[in-house]
N, C-alpha and C positions, 0 to 999 in steps of 0.2 A: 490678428490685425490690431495694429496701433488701435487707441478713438481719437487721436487726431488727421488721421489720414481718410481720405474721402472714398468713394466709390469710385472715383475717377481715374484717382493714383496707382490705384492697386489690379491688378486680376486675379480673380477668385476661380479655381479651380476646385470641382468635386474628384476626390478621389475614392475610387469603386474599395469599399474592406469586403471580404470574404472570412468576413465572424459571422456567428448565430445574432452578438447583439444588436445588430442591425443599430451600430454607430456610422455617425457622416465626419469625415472628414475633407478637409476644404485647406491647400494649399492656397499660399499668397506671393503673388511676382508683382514686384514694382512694374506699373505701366507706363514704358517707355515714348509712346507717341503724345503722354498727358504730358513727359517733363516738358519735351524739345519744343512743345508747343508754349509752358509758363515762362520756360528763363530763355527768350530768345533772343534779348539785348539788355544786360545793366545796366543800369543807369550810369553814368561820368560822373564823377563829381567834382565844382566847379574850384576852379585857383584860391577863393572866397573860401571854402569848406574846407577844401586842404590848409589852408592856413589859421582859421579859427582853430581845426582838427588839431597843430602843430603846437598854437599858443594852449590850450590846453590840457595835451600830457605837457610840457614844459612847465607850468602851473603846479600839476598832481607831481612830478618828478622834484621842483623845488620843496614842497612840502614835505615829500618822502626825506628828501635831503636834510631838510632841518631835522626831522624828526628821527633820523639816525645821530646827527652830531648832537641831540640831545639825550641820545640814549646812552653815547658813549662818554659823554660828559659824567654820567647819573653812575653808570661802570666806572669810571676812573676814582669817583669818590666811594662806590662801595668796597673797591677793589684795595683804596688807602686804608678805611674799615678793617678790613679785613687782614691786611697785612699787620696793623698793627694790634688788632688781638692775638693774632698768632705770635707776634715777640712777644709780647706781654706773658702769654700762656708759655711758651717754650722758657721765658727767662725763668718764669714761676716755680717751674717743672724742673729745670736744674737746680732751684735755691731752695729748693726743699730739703730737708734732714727726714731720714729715715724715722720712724716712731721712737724706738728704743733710745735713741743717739740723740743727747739734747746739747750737750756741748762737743768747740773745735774739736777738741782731742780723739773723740769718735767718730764723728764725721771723717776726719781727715784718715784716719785705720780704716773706715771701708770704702774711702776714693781709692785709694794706695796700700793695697794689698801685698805683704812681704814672703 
């Protein structure tokens, strides 16, 4: 049994064991005549509450809103970042000479192999 559920909620049944250790066990059913008698009418809620209710998630919704076009503002500049170390790296990466080859003449014999 929960510990926030009451005595009232619940029914407690003992159930008989047929062991030596002389354990108790105790089944638990929701009691059905405690709910029908707590929730017998919700409350309405007035024109006034639905509309505060409406203005704010519209409120939390505007902020979420900003707070994405400023994530993707923050993305578009890492994203320029980013693209341009990778030319950087790629140009780097092809304008490199092999160790041994320090002038055209050998570079150009192992771009264009005969």
């Amino acid at each position: 049994m929960s510990t926030a559920s009451s005595e009232n909620d619940v029914i407690r049944t003992r159930i008989p064991t047929y062991d030596d250790d002389n354990t108790v066990l105790y089944a638990y059913e929701p009691n059905i005549a405690f709910f029908r008698e707590a929730n017998v009418v919700p409350e309405t809620p007035t024109d006034e509450d639905n509309e505060k209710t409406v203005k704010d998630v519209l409120a939390h919704c505007q902020v979420i809103h900003d707070a994405i076009q400023n994530l993707d503002r923050k993305f578009d500049v890492i994203h320029g970042k980013v693209s341009k170390i990778q030319r950087h790296r790629s140009k780097s990466f092809w304008q490199r000479r092999p160790k041994g080859c320090q002038h055209r003449q050998c570079q150009s014999l192992l771009i264009y192999p005969t």
